[in-house]
Backbone as CSV, one residue per row, in Angstrom:
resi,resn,N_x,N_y,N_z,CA_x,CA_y,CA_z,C_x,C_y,C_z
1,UNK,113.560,83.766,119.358,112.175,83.346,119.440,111.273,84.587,119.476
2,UNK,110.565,84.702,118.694,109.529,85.563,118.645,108.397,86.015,119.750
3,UNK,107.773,84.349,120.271,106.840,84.490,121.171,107.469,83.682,122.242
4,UNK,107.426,84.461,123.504,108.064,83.679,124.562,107.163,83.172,125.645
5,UNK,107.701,82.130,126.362,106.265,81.503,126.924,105.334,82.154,127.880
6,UNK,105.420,83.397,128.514,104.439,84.695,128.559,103.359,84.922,127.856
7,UNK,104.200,85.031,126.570,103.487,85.862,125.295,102.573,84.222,124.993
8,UNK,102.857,83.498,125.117,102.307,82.329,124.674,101.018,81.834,125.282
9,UNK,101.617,81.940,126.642,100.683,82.025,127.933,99.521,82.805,127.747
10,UNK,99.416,84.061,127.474,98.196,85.040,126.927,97.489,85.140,126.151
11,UNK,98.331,84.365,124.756,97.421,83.959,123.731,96.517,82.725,124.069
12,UNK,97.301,82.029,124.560,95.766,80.824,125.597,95.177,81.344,126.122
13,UNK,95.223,82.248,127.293,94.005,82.539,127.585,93.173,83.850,127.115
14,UNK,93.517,84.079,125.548,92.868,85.171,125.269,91.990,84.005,124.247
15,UNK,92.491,83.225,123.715,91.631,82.005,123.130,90.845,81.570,124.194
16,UNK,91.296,81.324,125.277,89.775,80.725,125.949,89.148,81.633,126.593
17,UNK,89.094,83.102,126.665,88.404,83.865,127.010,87.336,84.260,125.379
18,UNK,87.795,84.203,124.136,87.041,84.272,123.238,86.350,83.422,123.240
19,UNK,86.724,82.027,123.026,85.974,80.772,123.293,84.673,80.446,124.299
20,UNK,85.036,81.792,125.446,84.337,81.627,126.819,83.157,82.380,125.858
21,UNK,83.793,84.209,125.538,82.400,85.344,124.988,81.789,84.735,123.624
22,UNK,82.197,83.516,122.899,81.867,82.711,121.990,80.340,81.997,122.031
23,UNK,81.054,81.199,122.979,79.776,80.452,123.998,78.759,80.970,124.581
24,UNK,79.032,82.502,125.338,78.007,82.762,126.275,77.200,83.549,124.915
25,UNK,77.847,84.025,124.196,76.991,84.550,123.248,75.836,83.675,122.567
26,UNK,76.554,82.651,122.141,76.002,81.654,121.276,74.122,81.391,122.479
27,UNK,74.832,80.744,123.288,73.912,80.773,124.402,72.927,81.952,124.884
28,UNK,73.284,83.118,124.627,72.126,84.423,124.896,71.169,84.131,123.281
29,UNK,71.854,84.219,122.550,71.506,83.783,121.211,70.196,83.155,121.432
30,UNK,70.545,81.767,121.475,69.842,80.628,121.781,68.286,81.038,122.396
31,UNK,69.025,81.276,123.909,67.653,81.699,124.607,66.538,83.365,124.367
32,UNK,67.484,83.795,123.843,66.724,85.450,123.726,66.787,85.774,122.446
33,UNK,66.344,84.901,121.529,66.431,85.111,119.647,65.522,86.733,119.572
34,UNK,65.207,87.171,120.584,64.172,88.214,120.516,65.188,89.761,120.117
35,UNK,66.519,89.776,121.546,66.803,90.511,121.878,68.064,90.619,120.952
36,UNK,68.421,89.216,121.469,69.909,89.025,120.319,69.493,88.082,119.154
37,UNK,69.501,89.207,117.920,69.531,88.802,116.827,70.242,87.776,116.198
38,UNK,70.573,86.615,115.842,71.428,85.829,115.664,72.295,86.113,114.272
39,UNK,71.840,86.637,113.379,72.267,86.095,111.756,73.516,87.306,112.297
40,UNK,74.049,85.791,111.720,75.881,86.985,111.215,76.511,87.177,112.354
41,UNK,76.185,87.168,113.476,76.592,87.680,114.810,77.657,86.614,115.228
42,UNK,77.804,85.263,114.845,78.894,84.425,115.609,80.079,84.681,114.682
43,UNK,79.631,84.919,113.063,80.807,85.268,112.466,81.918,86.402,112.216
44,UNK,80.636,87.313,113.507,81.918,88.521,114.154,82.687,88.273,114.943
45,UNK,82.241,87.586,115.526,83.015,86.877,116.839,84.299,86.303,116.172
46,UNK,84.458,85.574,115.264,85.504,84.669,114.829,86.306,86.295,114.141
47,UNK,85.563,86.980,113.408,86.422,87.431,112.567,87.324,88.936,113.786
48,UNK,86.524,89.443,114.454,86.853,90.228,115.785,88.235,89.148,116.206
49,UNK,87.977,88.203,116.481,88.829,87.204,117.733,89.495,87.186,116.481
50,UNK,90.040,86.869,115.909,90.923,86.780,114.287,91.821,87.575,113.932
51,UNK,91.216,89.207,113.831,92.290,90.443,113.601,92.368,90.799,115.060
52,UNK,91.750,90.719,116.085,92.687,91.027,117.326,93.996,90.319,117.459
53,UNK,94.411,88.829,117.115,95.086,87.862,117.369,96.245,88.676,116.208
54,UNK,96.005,88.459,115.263,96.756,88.841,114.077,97.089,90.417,114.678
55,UNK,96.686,91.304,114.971,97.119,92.202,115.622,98.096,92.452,116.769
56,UNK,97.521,91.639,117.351,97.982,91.303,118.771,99.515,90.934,118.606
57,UNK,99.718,90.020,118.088,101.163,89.100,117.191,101.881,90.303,116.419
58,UNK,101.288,90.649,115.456,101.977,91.936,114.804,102.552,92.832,115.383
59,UNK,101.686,93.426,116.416,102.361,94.912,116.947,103.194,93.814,118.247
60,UNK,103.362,92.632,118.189,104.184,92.336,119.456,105.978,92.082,118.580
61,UNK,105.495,92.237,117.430,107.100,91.963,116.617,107.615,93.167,116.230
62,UNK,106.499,94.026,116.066,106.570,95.286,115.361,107.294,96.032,116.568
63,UNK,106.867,95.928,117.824,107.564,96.652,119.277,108.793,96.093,119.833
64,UNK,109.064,94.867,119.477,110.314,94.277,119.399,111.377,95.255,118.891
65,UNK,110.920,95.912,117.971,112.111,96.527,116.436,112.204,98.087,116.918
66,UNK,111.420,98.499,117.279,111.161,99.992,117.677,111.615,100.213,119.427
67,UNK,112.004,101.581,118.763,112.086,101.986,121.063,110.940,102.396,121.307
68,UNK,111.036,102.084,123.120,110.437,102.036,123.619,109.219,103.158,123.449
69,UNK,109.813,104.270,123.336,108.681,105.093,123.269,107.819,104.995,122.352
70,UNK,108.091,104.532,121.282,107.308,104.308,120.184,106.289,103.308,120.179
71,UNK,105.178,102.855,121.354,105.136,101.709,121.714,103.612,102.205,121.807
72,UNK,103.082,103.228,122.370,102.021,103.430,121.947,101.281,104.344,120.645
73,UNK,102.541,104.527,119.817,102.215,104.791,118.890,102.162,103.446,117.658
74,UNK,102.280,102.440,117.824,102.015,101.270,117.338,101.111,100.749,118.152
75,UNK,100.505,100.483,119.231,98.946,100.295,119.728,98.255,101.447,118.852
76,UNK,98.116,102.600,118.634,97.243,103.707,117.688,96.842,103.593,116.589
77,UNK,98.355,102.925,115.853,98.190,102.643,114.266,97.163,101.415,114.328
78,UNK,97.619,100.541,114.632,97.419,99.043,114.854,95.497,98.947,115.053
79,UNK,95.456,99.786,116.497,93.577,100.286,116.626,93.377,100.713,115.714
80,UNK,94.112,101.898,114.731,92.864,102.514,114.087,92.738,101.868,112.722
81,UNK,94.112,100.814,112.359,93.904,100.258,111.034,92.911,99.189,111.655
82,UNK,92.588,98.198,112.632,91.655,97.867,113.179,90.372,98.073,112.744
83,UNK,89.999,99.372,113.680,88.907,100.091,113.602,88.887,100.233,112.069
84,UNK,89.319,100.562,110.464,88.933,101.056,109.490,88.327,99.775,109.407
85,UNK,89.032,98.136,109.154,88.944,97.259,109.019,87.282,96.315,109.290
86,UNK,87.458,97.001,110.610,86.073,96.496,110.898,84.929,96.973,110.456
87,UNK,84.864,98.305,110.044,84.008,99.441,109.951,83.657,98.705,108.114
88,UNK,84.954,98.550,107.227,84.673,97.930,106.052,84.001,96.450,106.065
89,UNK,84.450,95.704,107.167,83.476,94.631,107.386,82.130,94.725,107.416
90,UNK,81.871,96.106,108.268,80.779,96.497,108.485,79.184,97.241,107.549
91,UNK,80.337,97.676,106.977,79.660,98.664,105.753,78.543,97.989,104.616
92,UNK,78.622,96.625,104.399,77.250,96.206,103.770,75.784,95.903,104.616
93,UNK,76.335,96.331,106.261,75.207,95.599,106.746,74.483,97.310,107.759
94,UNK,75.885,98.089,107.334,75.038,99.907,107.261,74.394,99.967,106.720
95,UNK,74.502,99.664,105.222,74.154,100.071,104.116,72.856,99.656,103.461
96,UNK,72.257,98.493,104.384,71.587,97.383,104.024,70.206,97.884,104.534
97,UNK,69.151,97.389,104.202,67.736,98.059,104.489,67.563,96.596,105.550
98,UNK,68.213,95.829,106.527,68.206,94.951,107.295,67.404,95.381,108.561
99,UNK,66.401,94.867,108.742,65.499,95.161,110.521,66.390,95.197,111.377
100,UNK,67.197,94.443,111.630,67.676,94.685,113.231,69.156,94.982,112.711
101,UNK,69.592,95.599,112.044,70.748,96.379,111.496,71.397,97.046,112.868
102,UNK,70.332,97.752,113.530,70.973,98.357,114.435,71.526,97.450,116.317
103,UNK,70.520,96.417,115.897,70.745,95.311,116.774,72.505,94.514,116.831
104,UNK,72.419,94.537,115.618,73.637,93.780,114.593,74.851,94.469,115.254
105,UNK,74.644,95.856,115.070,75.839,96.806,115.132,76.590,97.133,116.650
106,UNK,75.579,97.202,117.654,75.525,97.326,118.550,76.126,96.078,119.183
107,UNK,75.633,94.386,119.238,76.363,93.558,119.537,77.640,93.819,118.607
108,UNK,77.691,94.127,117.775,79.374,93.809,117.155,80.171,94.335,117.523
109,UNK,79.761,95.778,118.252,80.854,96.704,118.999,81.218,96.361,120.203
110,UNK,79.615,95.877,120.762,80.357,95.254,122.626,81.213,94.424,122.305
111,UNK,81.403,93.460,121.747,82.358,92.245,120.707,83.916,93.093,120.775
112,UNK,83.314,94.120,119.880,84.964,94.006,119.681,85.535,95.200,120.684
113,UNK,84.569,96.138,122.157,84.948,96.541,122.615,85.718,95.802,123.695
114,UNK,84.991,94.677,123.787,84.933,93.670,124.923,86.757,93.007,124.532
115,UNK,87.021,92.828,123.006,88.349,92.245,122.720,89.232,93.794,122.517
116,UNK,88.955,95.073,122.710,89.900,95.818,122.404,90.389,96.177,123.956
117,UNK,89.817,95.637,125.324,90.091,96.021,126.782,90.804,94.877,126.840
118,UNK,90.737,93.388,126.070,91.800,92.415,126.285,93.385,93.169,125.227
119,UNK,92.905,93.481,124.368,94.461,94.473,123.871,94.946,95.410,124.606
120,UNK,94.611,96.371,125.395,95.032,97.165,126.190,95.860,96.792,127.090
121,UNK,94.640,95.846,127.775,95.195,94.811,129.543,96.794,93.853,128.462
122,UNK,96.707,93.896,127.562,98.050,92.928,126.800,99.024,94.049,126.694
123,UNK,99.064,95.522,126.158,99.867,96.240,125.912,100.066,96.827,127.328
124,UNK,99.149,97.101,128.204,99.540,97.699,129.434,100.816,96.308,130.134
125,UNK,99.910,95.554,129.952,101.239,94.441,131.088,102.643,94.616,129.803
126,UNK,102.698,94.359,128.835,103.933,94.571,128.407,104.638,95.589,128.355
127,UNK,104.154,96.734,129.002,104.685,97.937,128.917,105.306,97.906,129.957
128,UNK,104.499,97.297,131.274,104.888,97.734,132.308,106.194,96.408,132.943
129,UNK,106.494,95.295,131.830,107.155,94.275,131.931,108.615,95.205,131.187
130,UNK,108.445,96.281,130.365,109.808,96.846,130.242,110.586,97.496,130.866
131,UNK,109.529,98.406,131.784,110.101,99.401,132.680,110.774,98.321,134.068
């Protein structure tokens, strides 16, 4: 079995913790259209919560196959093919003569800084579930 009911366990509540920063977003949204810009902003959310998951799953099969030590060097790869990933997501709305461009950018990073401390808190407990 690939994912064991741990690993299973975390992906629920990393779904309802997205589901939770989903909502409250949607909701700042709502009330502060001033501050938080809305356009495009929920469909980071999905696509952030999307390649974290797909990530998340990957480097948990990928660390299966490899020793141990090699374990944060697959969290590295994994972030920084991540990070290119997003940055190309990103790149028409750099590039773009858009007003709140910089509004845009700024929520998209708390976003996906906010889901790269739920990857950590996931690789730290499994690290420390080997030793």
């Amino acid at each position: 079995m690939i994912i064991s009911k741990r690993n299973f366990r975390f992906f629920t509540y990393y779904t309802i913790i997205g589901l939770f920063l989903f909502i409250l977003h949607y909701f700042l949204i709502r009330f502060f259209p001033q501050i938080f810009y809305p356009v495009k902003i929920l469909e980071s959310h999905i696509f952030i919560y999307l390649i974290t998951l797909i990530f998340l799953i990957s480097s948990k099969i990928i660390t299966r196959k490899v020793r141990k030590e090699l374990v944060g060097y697959v969290f590295l790869a994994s972030g920084l093919l991540k990070m290119f990933i997003c940055v190309f997501y990103l790149f028409p709305i750099i590039r773009s003569s858009f007003d709140f461009r910089k509004v845009y950018i700024i929520q998209f990073f708390v976003i996906y800084f906010i889901y790269l401390f739920l990857e950590i808190f996931y690789f730290a407990s499994e690290n420390k579930m080997k030793d």
